[in-house]
N, C-alpha and C positions, 0 to 999 in steps of 0.2 A: 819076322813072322807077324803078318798080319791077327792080330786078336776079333777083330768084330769089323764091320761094315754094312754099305748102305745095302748092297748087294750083291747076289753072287760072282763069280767071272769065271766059273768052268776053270779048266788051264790055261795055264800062261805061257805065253810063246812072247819069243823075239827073234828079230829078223836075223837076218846073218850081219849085217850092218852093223846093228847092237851090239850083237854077241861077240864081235869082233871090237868093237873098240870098249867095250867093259874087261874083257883078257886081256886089254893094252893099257887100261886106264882104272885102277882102283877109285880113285874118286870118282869115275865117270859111272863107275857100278854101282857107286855109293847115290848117286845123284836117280838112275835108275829106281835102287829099293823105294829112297824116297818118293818119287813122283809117284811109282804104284800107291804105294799109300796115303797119298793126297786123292789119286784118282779113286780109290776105293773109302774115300770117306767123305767124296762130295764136294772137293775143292778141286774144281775143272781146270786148274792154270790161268792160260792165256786166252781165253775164249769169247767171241763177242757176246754181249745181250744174247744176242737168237739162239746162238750153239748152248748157252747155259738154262733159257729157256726150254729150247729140246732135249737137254740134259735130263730135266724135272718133271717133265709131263714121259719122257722113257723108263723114268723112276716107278711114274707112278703104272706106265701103260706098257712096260715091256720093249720098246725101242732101243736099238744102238747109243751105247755110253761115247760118249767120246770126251779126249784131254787132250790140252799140249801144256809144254811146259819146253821150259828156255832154262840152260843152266847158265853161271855165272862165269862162266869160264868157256872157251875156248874148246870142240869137240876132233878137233884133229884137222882133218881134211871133209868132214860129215857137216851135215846141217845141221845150224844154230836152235833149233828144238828138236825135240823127240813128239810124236803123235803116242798114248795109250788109248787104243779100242777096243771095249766090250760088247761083244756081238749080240745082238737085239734079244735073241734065246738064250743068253746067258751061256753057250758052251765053249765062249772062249774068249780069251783076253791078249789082245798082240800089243806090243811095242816095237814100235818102229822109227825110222828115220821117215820125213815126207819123203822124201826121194826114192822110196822102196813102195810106197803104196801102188 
């Protein structure tokens, strides 16, 4: 459970992608909780200069949040990072594989 953050995310969604390899993978569900809660307090992962730039001025002006994050292990047969996006109006938050966007 999230206690405080930068900003809202509406509900959170995950893809089928996710959702499927978190019911196959406890640590992979675990790695999941975690990154929401880095994306929801301002720690955008793996992101160039520019995306963490647009991250900040979406803080300040309303725009789409975006993260990735890469875990330390191994995702099955899925891509080596997971994307979290928080949609520009704050009504929603997905997790996903890139391969799903």
């Amino acid at each position: 459970m999230v206690k405080s953050s930068l900003f809202a995310i509406g509900p959170l969604f995950m893809t089928a992608g996710v959702s499927a390899a978190c019911g196959e993978d406890p640590v992979f569900a675990q790695f999941i909780n975690h990154s929401i809660r880095r994306h929801l307090n301002g720690d955008w992962g793996e992101l160039s200069l520019e995306d963490q730039v647009t991250n900040a001025q979406a803080l300040l002006n309303g725009g789409r949040i975006f993260s990735v994050y890469k875990p330390l292990f191994t995702i099955g047969t899925y891509s080596d990072k997971i994307w979290v996006i928080t949609e520009a109006d704050r009504s929603s938050t997905t997790v996903l594989f890139p391969s799903e966007y």
